[in-house]
N, C-alpha and C positions, 0 to 999 in steps of 0.2 A: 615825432610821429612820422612811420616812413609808411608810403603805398608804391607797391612795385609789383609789376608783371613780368613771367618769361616766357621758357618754352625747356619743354621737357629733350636731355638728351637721350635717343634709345641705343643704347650700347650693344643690344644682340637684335639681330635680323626678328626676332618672336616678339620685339617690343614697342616697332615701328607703329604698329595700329595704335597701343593703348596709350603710346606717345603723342598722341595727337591733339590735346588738349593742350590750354595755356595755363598756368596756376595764376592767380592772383594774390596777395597777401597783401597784410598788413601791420605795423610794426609799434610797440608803443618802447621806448629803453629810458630810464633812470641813472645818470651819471655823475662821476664829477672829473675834476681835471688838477689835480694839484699843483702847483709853480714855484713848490720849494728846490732848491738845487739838490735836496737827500731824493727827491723823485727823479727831477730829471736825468740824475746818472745811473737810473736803475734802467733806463734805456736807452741813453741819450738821447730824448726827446722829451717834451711835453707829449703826456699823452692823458686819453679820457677813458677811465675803467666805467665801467657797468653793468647795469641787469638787462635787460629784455622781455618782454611778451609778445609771441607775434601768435596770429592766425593765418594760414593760408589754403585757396580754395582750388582742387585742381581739375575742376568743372567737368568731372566725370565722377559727381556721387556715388553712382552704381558699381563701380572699380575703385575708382582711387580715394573719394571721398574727399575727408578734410582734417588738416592736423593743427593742433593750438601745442603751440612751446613754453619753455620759460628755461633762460639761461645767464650766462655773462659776456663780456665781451673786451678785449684792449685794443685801443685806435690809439695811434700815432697819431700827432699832426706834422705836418712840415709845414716850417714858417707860419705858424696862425698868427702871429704879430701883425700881418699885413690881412687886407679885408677878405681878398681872393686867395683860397688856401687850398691844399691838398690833405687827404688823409688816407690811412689804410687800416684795415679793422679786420681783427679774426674773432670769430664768434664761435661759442661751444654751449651744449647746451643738450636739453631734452624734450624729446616731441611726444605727443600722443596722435596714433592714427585713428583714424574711424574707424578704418575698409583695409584689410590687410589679406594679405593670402588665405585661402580656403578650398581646399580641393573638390567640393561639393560645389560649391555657391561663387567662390571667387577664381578660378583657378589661372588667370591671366596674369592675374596681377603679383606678381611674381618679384616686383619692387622690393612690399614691404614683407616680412615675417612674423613680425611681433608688433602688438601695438605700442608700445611703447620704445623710442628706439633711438639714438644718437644723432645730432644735429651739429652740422658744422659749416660754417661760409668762410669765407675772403670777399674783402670788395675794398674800392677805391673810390673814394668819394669826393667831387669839388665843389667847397664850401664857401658864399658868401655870406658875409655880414651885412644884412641889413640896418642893423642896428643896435647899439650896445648889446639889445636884450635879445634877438631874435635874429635868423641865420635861414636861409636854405639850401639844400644842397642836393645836387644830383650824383646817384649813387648805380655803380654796377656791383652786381651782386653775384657768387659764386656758392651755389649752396648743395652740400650734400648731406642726405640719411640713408644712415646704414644700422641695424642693428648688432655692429661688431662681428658678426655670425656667431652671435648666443642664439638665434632659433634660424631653422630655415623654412623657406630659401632666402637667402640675402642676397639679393644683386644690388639693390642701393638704387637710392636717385640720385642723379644730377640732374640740377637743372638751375640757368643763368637769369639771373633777371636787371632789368633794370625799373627807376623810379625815383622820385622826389621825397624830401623831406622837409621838416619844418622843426626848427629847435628852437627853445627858450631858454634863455639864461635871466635866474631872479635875482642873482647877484654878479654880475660881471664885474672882473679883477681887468689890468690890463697883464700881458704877459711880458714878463720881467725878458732883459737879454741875456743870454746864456755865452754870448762869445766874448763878456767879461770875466766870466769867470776860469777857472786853472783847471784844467785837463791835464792829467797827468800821461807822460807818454809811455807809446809802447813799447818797451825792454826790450818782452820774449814772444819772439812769434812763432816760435813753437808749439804746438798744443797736442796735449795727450790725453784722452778720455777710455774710460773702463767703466760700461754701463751693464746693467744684470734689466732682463724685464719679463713681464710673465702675461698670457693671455689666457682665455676661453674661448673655445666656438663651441658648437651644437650640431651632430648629425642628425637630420630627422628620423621619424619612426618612420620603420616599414613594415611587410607583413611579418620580417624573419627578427626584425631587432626592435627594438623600444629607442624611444629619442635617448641620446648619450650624447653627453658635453665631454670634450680633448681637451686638456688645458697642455700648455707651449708653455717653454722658458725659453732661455734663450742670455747669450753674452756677446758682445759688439764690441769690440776693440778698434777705436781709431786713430790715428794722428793726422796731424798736418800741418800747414804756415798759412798764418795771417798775415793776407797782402797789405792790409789796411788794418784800422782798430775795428771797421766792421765785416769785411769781409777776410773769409779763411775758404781753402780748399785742403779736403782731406781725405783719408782711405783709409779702410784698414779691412779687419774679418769679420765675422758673424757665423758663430756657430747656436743653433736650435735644435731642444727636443723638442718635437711634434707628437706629443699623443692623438692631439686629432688626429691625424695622417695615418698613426698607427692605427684605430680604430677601421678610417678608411680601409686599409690595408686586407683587416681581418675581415671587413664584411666584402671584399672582391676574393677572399681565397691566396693572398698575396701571402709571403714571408719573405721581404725584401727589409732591409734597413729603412731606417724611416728617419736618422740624422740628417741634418743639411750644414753644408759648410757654403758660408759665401762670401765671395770678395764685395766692397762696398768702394765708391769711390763717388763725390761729389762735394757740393757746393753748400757754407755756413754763411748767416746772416748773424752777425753778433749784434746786439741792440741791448747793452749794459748787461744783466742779469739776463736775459732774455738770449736762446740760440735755438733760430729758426733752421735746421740742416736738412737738405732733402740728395738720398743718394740715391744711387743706379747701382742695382747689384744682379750678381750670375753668382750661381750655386752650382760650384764644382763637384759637388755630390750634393746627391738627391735622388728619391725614385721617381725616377721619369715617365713611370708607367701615370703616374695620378696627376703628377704638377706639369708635366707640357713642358714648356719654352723653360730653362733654366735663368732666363731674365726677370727680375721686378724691381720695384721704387720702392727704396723705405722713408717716409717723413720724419722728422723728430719736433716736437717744441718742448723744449727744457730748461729750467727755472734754478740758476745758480743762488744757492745758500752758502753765505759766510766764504765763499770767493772760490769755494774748491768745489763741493757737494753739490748734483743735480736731480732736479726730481721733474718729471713731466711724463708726455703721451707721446705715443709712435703711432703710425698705420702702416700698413703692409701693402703692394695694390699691384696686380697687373694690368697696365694701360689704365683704364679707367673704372677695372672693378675693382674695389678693395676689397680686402681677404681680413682683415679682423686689427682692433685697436687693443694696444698694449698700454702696459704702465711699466715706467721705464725711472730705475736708481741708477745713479751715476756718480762716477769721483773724478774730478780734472786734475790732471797733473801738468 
């Protein structure tokens, strides 16, 4: 059980007021931790999968109200062998709001779009053992919703928190050592990936057009070298059709191309099966009349099958607002 408070970030100057409140939550998660070696080398680590239920309150009923989730989650640990441990946790999931945008009734709150809407954290957490059976641990927390932009307005929240936990184990194993066992080395540190992915967003209604959903595709070509067996630095291209965009387009009177090409270059976390990548991209075409700055971030987490094939989610973001989550096939060469 985790109970943790933060503080809302306001990312546009219009948000500072409603950001003024503290959220408070609370967390109940269902896990396990497997210690066989066919686990461990799906990431090289031990680590604990799970489920989750949280509630969290962002003490402005009237606007923002209250959201109950339910999702999963994979944490690492480093070194849980010893009593004082580390860990790192990314969480995925789905929320339900109370209080959501309303142009009548709500019209500030400009956060959410849809009651129902996409939850995601990072946190790091250090964990003692009290005892075979029971552990507590203090934990900083990274938590964003967004609803992809399937309805608007989507601005998304962020917002950090921190808090304590309490965990019980009803069967504690001790954890096996892994630096006896054979790790095979790394050959090729070359790496090539050809990833296809596709999206939705949602323009809203106005008085001249009816709400219309754009769907994106999109191809990402990268390579690069693996400094290490976990880390690699890579680049490559990324070209995208935007029908959202296009729609944009038609409803400003525009006839501009609405293709974007972009260079991607950044940084991979390999963790067995598991490749965390987040790049930094400029889009050498694009119409600039609607996307602004030709700079943004693309995330990836992607989930290798049978040593070649990958299957996972992307986000899109600039600085700190994300623009929509993808689902992303991929093939390693």
């Amino acid at each position: 059980m985790l109970v943790h408070t933060g503080f809302i970030i306001p990312h546009a100057p219009d948000l500072k007021a409603l950001a003024q409140s503290r959220p408070v939550g609370l967390e109940f998660t269902f896990s396990r931790t497997p210690l066989s070696r066919k686990a461990f080398e799906r990431c090289n680590c031990f680590a604990r999968t799970g489920g989750y239920l949280h509630y969290i309150a962002f003490n402005n009923p009237a606007q923002l109200g209250r959201t109950v989730g339910i999702g999963g989650f994979f944490e690492p640990l480093i070194r849980p062998q010893r009593p004082l441990y580390v860990s790192l946790r990314t969480t995925a999931g789905l929320t339900y709001l109370t209080r959501i945008y309303n142009a009548g009734t709500n019209p500030d709150n400009t956060f959410f779009g849809s009651a129902v809407s996409g939850f995601m954290a990072l946190s790091a957490a250090l964990n003692y053992r009290l005892h075979s059976h029971w552990q507590v641990s203090a934990k900083a927390q990274y938590n964003h919703i967004s609803n992809g932009g399937i309805r608007q307005p989507n601005r998304g929240m962020n917002f950090p928190t921190a808090g304590l936990s309490l965990t019980y184990t009803p069967n504690p194993f001790p954890f096996p050592s892994p630096d006896r066992w054979f790790r095979p080395r790394l050959t090729n540190r070359w790496t090539h990936r050809l990833t296809a992915f596709g999206a939705v967003r949602t323009l809203p209604q106005t008085a001249a057009y009816p709400e219309q959903a754009g769907w994106s595709w999109g191809l990402t070509a990268t390579a690069g070298y693996r400094v290490t067996r976990f880390h690699a630095f890579t680049g490559g291209l990324e070209l995208v059709n935007d029908t959202y965009l296009r729609l944009q387009l038609q409803r400003s009177g525009l006839a501009q191309p609405y293709g974007q090409l972009g260079l991607l270059g950044g940084y991979e976390l390999w963790l067995g099966r598991y490749v965390f990548a987040t790049h930094l991209g400029w889009n050498i075409r694009q119409p600039g009349v609607l996307l602004g700055s030709p700079f943004f971030q693309r995330y990836q987490l992607l989930y290798t099958l049978r040593n070649r094939y990958q299957l996972g989610v992307g986000l899109r973001a600039k600085l700190n607002v994300a623009e929509g989550f993808d689902i992303r096939l991929g093939v390693q060469f």
